[in-house]
C-alpha positions as CSV (number, residue, x, y, z in Angstrom):
1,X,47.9,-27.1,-19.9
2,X,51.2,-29.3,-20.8
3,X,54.5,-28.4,-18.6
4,X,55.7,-26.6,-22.3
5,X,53.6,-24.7,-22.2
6,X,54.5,-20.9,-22.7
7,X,53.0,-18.8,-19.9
8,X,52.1,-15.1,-21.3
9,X,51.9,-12.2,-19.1
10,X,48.4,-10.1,-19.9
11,X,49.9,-7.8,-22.3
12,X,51.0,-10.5,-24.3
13,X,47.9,-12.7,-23.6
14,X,46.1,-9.0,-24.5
15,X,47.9,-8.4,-27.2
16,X,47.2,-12.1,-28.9
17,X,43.3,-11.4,-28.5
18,X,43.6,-7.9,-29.9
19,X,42.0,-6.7,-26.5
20,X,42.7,-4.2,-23.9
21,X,44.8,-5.7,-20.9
22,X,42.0,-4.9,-18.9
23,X,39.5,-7.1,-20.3
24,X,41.9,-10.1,-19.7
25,X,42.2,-8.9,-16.1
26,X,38.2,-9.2,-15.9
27,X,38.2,-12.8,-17.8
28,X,40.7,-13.7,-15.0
29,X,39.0,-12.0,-12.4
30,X,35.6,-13.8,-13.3
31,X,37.7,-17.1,-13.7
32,X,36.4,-17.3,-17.3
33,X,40.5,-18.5,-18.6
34,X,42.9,-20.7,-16.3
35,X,45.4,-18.7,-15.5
36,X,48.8,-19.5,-13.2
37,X,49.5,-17.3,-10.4
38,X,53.3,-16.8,-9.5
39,X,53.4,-14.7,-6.2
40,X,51.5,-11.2,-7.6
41,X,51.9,-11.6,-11.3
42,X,49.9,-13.8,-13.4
43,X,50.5,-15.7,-16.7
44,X,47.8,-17.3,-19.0
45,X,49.1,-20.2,-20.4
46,X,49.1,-20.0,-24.2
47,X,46.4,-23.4,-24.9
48,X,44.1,-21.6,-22.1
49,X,44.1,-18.4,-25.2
50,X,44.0,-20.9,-28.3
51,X,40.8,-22.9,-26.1
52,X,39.5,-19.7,-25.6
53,X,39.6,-18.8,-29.0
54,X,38.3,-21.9,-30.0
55,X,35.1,-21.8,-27.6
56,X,34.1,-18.3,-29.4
57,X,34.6,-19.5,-33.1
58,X,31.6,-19.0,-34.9
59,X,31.0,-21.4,-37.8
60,X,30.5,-19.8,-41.5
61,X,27.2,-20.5,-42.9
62,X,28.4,-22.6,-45.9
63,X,29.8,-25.1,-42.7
64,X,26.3,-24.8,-40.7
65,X,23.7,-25.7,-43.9
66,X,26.5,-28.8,-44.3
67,X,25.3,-30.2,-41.5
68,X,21.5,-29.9,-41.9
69,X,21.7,-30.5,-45.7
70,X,19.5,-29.2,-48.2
71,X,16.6,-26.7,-47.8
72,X,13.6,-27.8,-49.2
């Protein structure tokens, strides 16, 4: 996390993940995202969503055989 960072609340953070608000409540719960804690409320700073993103991106097939090259 950089000090520019923008800090979204967990409807936001919900909203950019297309997920309930709940399930971001459990990912912070479980301490599965870095998360900022300001008294009671919590933000999720918006790299900790894009790294989370990132983390879960499954590659296409066509990137995958790349790699391994040519079937026999």
């Amino acid at each position: 996390m950089t000090t520019t960072d923008t800090l979204l609340t967990v409807e936001q953070a919900a909203e950019r993940l297309g997920t309930g608000m709940r399930f971001i409540r459990r990912l912070i719960q479980e301490r599965r995202i870095p998360y900022v804690k300001l008294g009671k409320p919590v933000r999720i700073p918006e790299s900790a969503i894009a790294a989370y993103i990132e983390e879960r991106t499954v590659p296409t097939l066509g990137n995958a055989r790349s790699r391994f090259g040519k079937a026999a």
